[in-house]
N, C-alpha and C positions, 0 to 999 in steps of 0.2 A: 679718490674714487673717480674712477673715466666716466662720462658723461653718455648714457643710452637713449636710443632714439624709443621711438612709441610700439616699434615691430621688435625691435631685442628687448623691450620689458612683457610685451605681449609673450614672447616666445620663451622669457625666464619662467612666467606666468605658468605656464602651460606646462614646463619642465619640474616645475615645481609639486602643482596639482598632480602629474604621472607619478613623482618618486611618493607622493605618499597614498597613491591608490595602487602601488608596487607595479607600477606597468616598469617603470625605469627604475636605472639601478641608486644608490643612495652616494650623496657624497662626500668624497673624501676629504680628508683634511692632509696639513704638512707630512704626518706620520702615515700615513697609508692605514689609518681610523675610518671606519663609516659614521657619516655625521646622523642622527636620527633628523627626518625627514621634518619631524612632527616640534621640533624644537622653534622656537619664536625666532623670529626675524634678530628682533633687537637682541638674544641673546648670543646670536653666532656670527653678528656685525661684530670686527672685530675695532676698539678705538684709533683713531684718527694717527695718534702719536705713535701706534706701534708700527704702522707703515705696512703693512699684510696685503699684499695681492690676493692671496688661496685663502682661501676658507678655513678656518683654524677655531677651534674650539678652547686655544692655548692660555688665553688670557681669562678665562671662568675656572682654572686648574689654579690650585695653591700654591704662590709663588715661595712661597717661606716655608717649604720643605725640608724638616731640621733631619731625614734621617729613617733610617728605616728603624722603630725600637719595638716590631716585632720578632724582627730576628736575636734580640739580647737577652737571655733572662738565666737562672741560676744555671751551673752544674752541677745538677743532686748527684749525692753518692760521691764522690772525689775528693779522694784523699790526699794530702800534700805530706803526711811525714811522721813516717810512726817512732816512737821514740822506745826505750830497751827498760830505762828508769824515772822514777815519776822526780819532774821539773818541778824549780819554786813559782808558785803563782798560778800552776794547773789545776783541775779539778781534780777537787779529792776525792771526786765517786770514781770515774773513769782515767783521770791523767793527761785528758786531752785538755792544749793550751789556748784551745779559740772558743773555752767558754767558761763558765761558773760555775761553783756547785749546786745554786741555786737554780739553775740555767740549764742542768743536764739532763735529758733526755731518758739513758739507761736506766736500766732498773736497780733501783737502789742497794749496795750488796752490803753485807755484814761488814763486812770490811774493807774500806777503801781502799784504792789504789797506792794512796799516799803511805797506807802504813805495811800494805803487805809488798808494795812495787811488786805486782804482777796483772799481765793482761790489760799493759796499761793501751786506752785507745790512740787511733790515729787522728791526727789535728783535720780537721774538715778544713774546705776551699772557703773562704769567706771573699765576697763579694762586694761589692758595693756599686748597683745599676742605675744609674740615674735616667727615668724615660723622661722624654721631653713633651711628648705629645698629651693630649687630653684623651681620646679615646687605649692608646697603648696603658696607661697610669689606671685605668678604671675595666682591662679588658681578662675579666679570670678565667681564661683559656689560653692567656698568655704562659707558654713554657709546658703546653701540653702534649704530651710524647700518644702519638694516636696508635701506634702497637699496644695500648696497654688496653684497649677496647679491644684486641682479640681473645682475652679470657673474658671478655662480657658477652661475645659471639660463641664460643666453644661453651658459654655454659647456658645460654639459651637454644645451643644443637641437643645438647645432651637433656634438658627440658620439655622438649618438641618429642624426641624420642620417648621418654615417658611416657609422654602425652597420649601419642599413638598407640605404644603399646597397652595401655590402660584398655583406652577405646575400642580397643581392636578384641579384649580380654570382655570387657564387656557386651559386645556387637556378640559374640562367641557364643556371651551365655545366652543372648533374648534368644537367639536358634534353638539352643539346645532347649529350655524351655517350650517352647512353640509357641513363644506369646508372636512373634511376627514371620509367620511360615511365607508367606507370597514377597514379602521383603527379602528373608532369606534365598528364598530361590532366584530372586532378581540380579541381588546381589551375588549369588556365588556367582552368575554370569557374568558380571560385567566384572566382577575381582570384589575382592572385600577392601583393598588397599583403595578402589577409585570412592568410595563410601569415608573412609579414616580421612584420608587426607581432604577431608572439604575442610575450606577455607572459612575457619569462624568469624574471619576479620570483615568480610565480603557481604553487603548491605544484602538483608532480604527484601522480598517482594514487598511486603505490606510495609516496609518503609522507607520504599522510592520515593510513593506517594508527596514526600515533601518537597523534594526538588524542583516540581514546575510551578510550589506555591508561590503567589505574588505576596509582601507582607508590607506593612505600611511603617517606615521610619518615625517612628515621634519621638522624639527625645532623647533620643540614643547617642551613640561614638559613633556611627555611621551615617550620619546625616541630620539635619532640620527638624522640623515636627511636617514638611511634607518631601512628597518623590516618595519610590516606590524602590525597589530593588528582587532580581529574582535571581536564582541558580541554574545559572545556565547550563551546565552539566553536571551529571555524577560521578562517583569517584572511578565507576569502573570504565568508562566513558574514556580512551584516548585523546589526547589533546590535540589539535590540528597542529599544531607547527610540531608533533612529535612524527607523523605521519613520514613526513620525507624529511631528514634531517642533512638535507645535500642543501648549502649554503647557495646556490645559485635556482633554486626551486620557486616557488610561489614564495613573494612576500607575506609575511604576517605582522598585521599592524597592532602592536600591544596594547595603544590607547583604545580604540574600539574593539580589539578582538576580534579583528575580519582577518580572514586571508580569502582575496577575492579568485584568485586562479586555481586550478584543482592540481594541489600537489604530485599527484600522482597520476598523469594525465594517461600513461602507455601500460596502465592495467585495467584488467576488464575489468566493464560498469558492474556486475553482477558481485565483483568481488570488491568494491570499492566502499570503505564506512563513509566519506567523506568528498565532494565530488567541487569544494569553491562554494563559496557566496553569489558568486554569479549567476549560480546553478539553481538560486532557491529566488532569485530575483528575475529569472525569463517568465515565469508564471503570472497570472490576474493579466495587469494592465501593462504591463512589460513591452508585451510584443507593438500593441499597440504604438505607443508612444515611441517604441522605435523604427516600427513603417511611417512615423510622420514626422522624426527628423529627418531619416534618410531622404526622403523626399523632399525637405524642405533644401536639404544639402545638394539631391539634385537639380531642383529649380534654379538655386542659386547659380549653381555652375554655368546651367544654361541661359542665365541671363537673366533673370527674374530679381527684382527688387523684393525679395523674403528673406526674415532673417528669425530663426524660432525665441532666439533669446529677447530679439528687441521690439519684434511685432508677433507674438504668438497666434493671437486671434486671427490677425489677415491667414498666418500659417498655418491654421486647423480650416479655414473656409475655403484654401486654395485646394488644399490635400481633399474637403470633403469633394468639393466639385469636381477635381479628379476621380474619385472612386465613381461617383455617380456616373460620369462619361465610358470608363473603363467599365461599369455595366453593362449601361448600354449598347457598347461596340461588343461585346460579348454574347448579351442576348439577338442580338443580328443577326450574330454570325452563329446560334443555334436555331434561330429561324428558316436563314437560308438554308442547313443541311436538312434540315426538317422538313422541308418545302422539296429539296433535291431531291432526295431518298426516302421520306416517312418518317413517322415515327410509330414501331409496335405497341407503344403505352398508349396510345390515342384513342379513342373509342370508334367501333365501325360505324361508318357513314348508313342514314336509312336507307338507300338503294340497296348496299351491300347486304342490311339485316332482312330485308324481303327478300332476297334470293334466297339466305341461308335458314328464313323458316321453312317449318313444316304443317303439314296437314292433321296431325297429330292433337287430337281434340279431350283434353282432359279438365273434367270437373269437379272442385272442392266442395266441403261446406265449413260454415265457421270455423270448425275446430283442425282444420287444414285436413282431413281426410278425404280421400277418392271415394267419390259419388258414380263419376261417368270417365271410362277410358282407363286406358293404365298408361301409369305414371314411369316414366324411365327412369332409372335410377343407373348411377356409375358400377360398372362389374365387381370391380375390385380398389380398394383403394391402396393396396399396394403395387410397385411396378411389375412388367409384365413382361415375356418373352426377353427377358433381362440373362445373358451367358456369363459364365463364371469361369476364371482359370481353367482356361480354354477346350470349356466343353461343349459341343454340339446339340447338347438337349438343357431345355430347365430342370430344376429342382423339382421334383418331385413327380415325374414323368415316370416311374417308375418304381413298381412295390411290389415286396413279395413279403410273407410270414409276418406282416403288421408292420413294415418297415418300410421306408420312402428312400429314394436314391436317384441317380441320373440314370438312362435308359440309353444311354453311349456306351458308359464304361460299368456298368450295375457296381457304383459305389453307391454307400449307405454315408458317408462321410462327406458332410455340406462345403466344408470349406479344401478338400482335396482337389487335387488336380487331374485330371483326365489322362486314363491310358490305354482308351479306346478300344479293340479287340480283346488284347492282351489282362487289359485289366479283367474282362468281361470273360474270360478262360481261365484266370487265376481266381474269381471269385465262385466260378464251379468245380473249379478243383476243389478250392477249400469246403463247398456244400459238402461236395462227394466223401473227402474225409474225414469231414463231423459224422455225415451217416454212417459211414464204415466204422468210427468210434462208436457211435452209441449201438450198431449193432454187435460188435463185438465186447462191448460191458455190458448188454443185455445178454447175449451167448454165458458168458463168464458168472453171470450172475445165474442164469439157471445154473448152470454147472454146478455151481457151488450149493443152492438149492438141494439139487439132487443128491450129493454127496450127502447135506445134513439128514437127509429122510432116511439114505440106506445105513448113515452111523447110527442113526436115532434106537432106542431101547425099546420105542413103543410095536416095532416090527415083530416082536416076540409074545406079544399080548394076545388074548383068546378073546376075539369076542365071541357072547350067545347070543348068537342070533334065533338061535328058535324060539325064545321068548319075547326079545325088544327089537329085534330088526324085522321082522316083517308086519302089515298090517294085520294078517289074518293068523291061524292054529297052521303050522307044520307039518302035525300027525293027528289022529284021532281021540278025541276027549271022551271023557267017560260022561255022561249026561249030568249022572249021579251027583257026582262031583263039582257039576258045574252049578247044578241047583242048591248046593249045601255052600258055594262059595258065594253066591248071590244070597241066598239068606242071611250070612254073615256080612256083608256090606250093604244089605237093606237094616238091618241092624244096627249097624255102625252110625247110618245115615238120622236114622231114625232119633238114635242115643244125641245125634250133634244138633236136630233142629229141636230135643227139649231139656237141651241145654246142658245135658251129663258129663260135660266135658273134663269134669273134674276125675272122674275114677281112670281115664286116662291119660299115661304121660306123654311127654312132650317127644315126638320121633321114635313112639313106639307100636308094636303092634301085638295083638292080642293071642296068635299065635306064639308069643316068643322071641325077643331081642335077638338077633343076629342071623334067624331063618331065611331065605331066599321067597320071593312070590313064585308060586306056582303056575303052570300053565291053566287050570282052572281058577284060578282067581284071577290072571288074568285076562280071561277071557272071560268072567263074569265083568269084568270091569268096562272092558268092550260093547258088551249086551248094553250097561246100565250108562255106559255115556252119552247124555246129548248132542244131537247133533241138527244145527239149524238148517242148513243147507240138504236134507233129505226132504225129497217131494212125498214121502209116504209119512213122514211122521206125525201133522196133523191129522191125516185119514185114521191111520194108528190110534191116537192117542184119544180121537170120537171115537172109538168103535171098545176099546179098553179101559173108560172112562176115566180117564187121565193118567193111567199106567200103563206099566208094561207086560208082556207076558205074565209075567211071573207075579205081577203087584206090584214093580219096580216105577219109579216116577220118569226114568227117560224112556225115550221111545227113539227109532231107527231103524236102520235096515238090518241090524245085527239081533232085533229082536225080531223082524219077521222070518229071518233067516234062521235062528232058532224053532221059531213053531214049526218050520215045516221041517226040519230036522226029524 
C-alpha cells in the first residue's frame, strides 16, 4: 500500500462521503462491478498477499467454486428403448427393464406383459446426479420447467372472466330492481365495465389508517423489547428508485431509503409524485444553517480565521453581527430615500392638517348621533365615473321601460362593448320591430276574434226585449191586470214571511211550470221593488204608512208613477 499525505486522505475522505450521499459515481472493481459505497472499509481492503492495486471485492467471493449444479437435474419423459417382446428380468406389469414390479408406476393390468407380450413399455433414461453444493442438494425448484405455470395463468384468465361476468349479471339485476337507481344512472355514464373491473386486491380507505401507525417492538423477530419501527409507504404508493429507472439517474441508497436528488428533474413540478430528499429537507431550519455556512465559507476565503466545523460558536457571532450591520446599512439607506423623496405612509405634519381643515362645525351626544351640523358622509362606496370596454358614458347613465344601459350606445348589457351611433340605431330598429310585432298579433288577434263571433250560433238567437231588456213597459198595460199581478206577489210575499213555504215547490210557480212571466207581472214586480237610492221613497213610505199604493211594502218612483197613472 503506497503511502498518502494528510490532503489525499482528506480528499479519499470527501470522495468517499460524495459516493454515498450519490453526488459521485460508485466504484468499480477489476470486472467493471460497482462496489456498494456503504460496504466497510475492512471488507473491500483487499489482503496484503493477494498484491491488488484496484479495489476488488474478489477475495469475500467463494474461492472453491465446485460448478454450477443448477443447471443438472433429471430428463423427465425420455425414453432410451422400446423393446417388441417382454425381456428376462423386466417388469412383469409393463416390460420395461429400468425397474420392478414392485416399483411400477402403471396401472396395474389383468394381465401382465410378461404373459400376454403386448404393449410392452419403453425403458426410461435413468440417471444418476450427483450435486455437490449445499444449497443446489436442499433446493426444490431445482429442474423446474417455468412453461408449465402457463396453464396456472390461462386458468386464472378464464377465472377473472367468470368473475366479471357474474358481477356484471348481478350489477344488471340491482338496476332492474331499482334497489340503486342514481348508482345506476352514474354508472351507465361512466360504463358499467369501469364499476366490474375494480380492483378487489387494492387497500381501502378505512384501512390505510395503519400505515403511518408507529408500533413498539417487544419481543418479537424484528427487534429487542425496545426501538420503534413504522411503514413507510403503502402498497399503492410507487417506489422512488422505480420513478426513473435510467441507471445514471439519482442515486438511491438502500440502507437508509433516501435517494437525495429528484429523479425526475425535467418534468413539471405539478406532475411530479416524488421531487428528492433534498426537497423535504430545504424547510424549518434548513435555510438557515445554510446562510451561516456559506458565510462562514466566505469569510474564510476572505481571510478570516473561522471555521463552522471546528469553532461554531465564534461562527454564529461572526455571521450574527454581520446581519446586524447588514440592517443597518440598509435601514440608512431607506432613511435617506425617505428623507429625499417622502414617504406617502407617513402621517401629515400639523401645519399641513390646519390648512387642510374645515369650518364645518358638527355635534354628537353619547350615543354618537348629530345633535348640531350635518355630518358628511362618503357618496358612494363603490367607484365612480369608472369607463368600461370602451364606452364614453357609465353604467347606468341611461333607462328606458325599467331597464339601465349606457347612454353612448343604449346597450342594456353591462359587460358589452360599445358601438356608439350604430349600436344606438340598431337598438331602435329593434324597438320599432317589436312594436310592429306586437301591433300586428294584436291586428291578427282581432281578426280572429271577429271571425269567431260572425261563425258563432248565438247570431241566430231572438232576444225579447220587450220584457227583460228595457228598464220601463214598451206598450200599454192593462191597469187591471197589473193590480191582480200585484195581489198575487203580495200574496206570494206574505205566504214566505209566515213561513208557508212548504205547499210550494222548489223553482216553481203558481201559475203553472213551464209558463213565461208576463208583462204585468212584471211590472208588478217593478212597482213592488225597493229601491234605496230614490229621494221620494221615504216621503212615500210616511205618507202610506209603510206601504205602497197598492198595500205593497216597497215604495219608489214606479209606485208614484203608478198613482198618477
Amino acid at each position: 500500500m503506497a503511502f498518502k499525505t494528510g490532503d489525499e486522505w482528506r480528499r479519499q475522505k470527501e470522495l468517499e462521503e460524495a459516493r454515498k450521499a450519490g453526488l459521485a459515481p460508485a466504484e468499480v472493481d477489476e470486472n467493471g462491478k460497482e462496489i456498494n459505497p456503504h460496504i466497510p472499509q475492512y471488507m473491500t481492503t483487499a489482503p496484503w498477499y493477494l498484491n491488488s492495486d484496484k479495489p476488488t471485492l474478489k477475495h469475500q467471493r467463494n474461492w472453491n467454486d465446485k460448478g454450477k449444479d443448477a443447471d443438472q437435474w433429471y430428463d423427465r419423459g425420455v425414453k432410451v428403448f422400446q423393446a417388441t417382446k417382454f425381456r428376462k428380468g423386466a417388469c412383469e406389469n409393463c416390460g420395461a427393464m429400468t425397474h420392478k414390479t414392485k416399483d411400477c408406476l402403471e396401472r396395474p393390468r389383468s394381465k401382465g406383459a410378461k404373459w400376454t407380450n403386448k404393449n410392452i413399455a419403453p425403458d426410461e433414461k435413468v440417471e444418476d446426479i450427483k450435486l455437490a453444493g449445499f444449497e443446489s442438494k436442499r433446493d426444490r425448484w431445482n429442474g423446474y420447467d417455468s412453461k408449465e405455470y402457463a396453464r396456472v395463468v390461462d386458468r386464472f384468465e378464464q377465472l377473472e372472466e367468470l368473475r366479471k361476468e357474474i358481477k356484471k349479471k348481478e350489477h344488471l339485476d340491482e338496476i332492474h330492481k331499482g334497489e340503486a337507481a342514481e348508482a345506476a344512472a352514474a354508472d351507465a355514464e361512466a360504463g358499467a365495465d369501469g364499476a366490474i373491473d375494480e380492483d378487489e386486491t387494492k387497500i381501502k380507505e378505512e384501512e390505510e389508517a395503519g400505515f403511518g401507525e408507529v408500533k413498539k417492538r417487544v419481543r418479537t423477530t424484528a427487534g429487542g423489547s425496545t426501538g420503534s419501527v413504522r411503514n413507510l409507504r403503502i402498497r399503492e404508493d410507487i417506489a422512488k428508485y422505480l420513478l426513473n429507472l435510467d441507471v445514471n439517474s439519482a442515486y438511491y441508497d438502500p440502507k437508509s431509503r433516501s435517494m437525495r436528488e429528484d429523479p425526475q428533474p425535467d418534468k413539471p413540478i405539478s406532475e411530479k409524485l416524488f421531487q428528492g430528499d433534498n426537497f423535504v429537507r430545504n424547510g424549518g431550519e434548513h435555510a438557515a444553517w445554510q446562510s451561516l455556512t456559506l458565510h462562514s465559507i466566505t469569510a474564510h476565503e476572505k481571510g478570516l480565521d473561522v471555521h463552522m466545523q471546528a469553532n461554531p460558536s465564534l461562527a454564529e457571532m461572526l455571521y450574527k453581527q454581520f446581519k446586524e450591520k447588514k440592517d443597518q446599512l440598509e435601514n440608512k439607506s431607506k432613511e435617506d430615500v425617505v428623507k429625499k423623496y417622502g414617504s406617502a405612509a407617513a402621517p401629515l405634519p400639523d401645519e399641513v392638517k390646519v390648512l387642510t381643515g374645515s369650518e364645518r362645525y358638527v355635534e354628537y351626544d353619547r350615543a354618537g348621533r348629530v345633535i348640531k351640523g350635518v355630518e358628511v358622509k362618503a357618496k358612494s362606496r363603490y367607484e365612480e365615473d369608472v369607463l368600461i370596454n370602451n364606452h364614453t358614458c357609465v353604467w347606468g347613465s341611461w333607462w328606458r321601460d325599467g331597464t339601465w344601459g349606457f347612454a353612448c350606445c343604449h346597450s342594456t348589457v353591462k359587460n358589452s362593448y360599445c358601438t356608439g351611433k350604430a349600436g344606438e340605431q340598431a337598438a331602435a330598429q329593434v324597438d320599432e320591430a317589436m312594436l310592429a310585432n306586437m301591433e300586428a298579433a294584436a291586428r291578427e288577434r282581432e281578426a280572429l276574434e271577429l271571425k269567431r263571433r260572425q261563425e258563432s250560433k248565438l247570431n241566430d238567437y231572438e232576444f225579447k226585449t220587450d220584457t227583460w231588456g228595457t228598464d220601463g213597459p214598451d206598450r200599454e198595460l192593462d191597469p187591471k191586470k197589473v193590480d191582480a199581478a200585484m195581489r198575487k206577489l203580495e200574496e206570494r210575499e206574505r205566504a214566505a214571511m209566515e213561513g208557508d213555504r212548504s205547499k210550494r215547490k222548489f223553482n216553481s210557480l203558481e201559475s203553472g211550470a213551464g209558463e213565461h212571466v208576463t208583462p204585468e207581472e212584471m211590472e208588478a214586480y217593478r212597482i213592488k221593488k225597493g229601491r234605496g237610492d230614490d229621494p221620494l221613497a221615504a216621503l212615500m213610505q210616511a205618507q202610506n204608512g209603510g206601504g205602497g199604493a197598492a198595500g205593497g211594502t216597497g215604495t219608489g218612483t214606479g209606485t208614484a208613477g203608478y198613482e198618477l197613472l
